[in-house]
N, C-alpha and C positions, 0 to 999 in steps of 0.2 A: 508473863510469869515464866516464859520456858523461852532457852536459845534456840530449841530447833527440836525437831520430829524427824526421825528418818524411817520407813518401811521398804524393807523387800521386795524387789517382784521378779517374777516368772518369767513374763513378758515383757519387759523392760518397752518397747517400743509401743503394746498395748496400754501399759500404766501412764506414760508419759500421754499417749493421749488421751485418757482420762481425764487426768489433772489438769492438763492446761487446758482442756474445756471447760473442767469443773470449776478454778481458779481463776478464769479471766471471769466467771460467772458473777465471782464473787469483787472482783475489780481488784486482781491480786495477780500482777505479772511474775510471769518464768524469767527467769535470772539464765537459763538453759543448760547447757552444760556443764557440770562443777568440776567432774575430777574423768578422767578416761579407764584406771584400773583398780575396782570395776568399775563401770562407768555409773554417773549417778545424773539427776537433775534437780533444780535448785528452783525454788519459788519462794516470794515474801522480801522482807527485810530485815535484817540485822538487829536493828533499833526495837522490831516487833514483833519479830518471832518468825525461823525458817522452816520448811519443809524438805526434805528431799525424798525422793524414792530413785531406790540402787536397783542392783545386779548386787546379789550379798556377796561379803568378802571370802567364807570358806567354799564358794561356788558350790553349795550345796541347796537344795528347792528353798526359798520363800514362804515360811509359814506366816499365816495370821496368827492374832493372838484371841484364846477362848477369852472373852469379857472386855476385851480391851476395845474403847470410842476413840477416835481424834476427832472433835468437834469441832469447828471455824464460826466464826461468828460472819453474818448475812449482813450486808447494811440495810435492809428491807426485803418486806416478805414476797418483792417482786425476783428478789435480787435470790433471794433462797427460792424457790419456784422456779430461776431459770439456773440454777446450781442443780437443784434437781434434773428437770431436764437434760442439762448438758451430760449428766454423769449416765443415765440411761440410752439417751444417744450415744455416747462414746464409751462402751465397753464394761460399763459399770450394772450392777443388778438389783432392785429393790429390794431393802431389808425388810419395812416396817409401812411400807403404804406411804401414798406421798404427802407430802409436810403437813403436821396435823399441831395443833395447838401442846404442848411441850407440857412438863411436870414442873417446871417454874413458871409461876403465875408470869402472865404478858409477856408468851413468848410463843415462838411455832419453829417446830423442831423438826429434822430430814436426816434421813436417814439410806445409806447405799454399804453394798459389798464394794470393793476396787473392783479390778480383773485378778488381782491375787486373792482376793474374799477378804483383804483388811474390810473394817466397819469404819466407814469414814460420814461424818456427819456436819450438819451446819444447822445454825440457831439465826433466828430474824428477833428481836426485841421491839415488843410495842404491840 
């Protein structure tokens, strides 16, 4: 449904390991460096939807947004369980307890801050 996702971060070197933990979790390779100013990194596909997290362009701090999800969908609720994991090991911080059965029937749903406090999330089905 969407070309691409981009968030800001603070720590650009912190976010980036995040994600690429979070995202191989999900068996979703770094594409790695997209652009140099400001520098950004690239994950996903084209065909199915991108990510990036930057260094913002007015070089001014990285806010999250009040209310705002980016949810990824899980191939399995093993596959979300170690999406969880990896984001807690690598810099990420519990939002909402770990992955608990979701408010759409036959699902289980996870939830993290980044290292900037985006709210980034992922869904297993089934």
């Amino acid at each position: 449904m969407y070309f691409h996702v981009m968030v800001g971060a603070n720590d650009l070197e912190a976010s980036k390991t995040f994600y690429d933990a979070t995202f191989a979790a999900l068996g979703v390779a770094s594409k790695g460096k997209f652009r140099d100013d400001p520098t950004a990194y690239m994950y996903g596909e084209a065909e199915t939807g991108l990510f990036f997290v930057t260094k913002t362009m007015d070089g001014n701090a990285a806010t999250c947004a009040n209310g705002g999800t980016i949810m990824f969908k899980a191939p399995s609720k093993a596959a979300l369980d170690a999406w969880y994991s990896a984001g807690i090991a690598n810099g990420g911080a519990d939002f909402n307890g770990t992955p608990a059965p979701g408010g759409v029937p036959d699902t289980t749903m996870g939830y993290l801050r980044d290292p900037t406090g985006n709210k980034i999330a992922a869904v297993a089905f089934g």
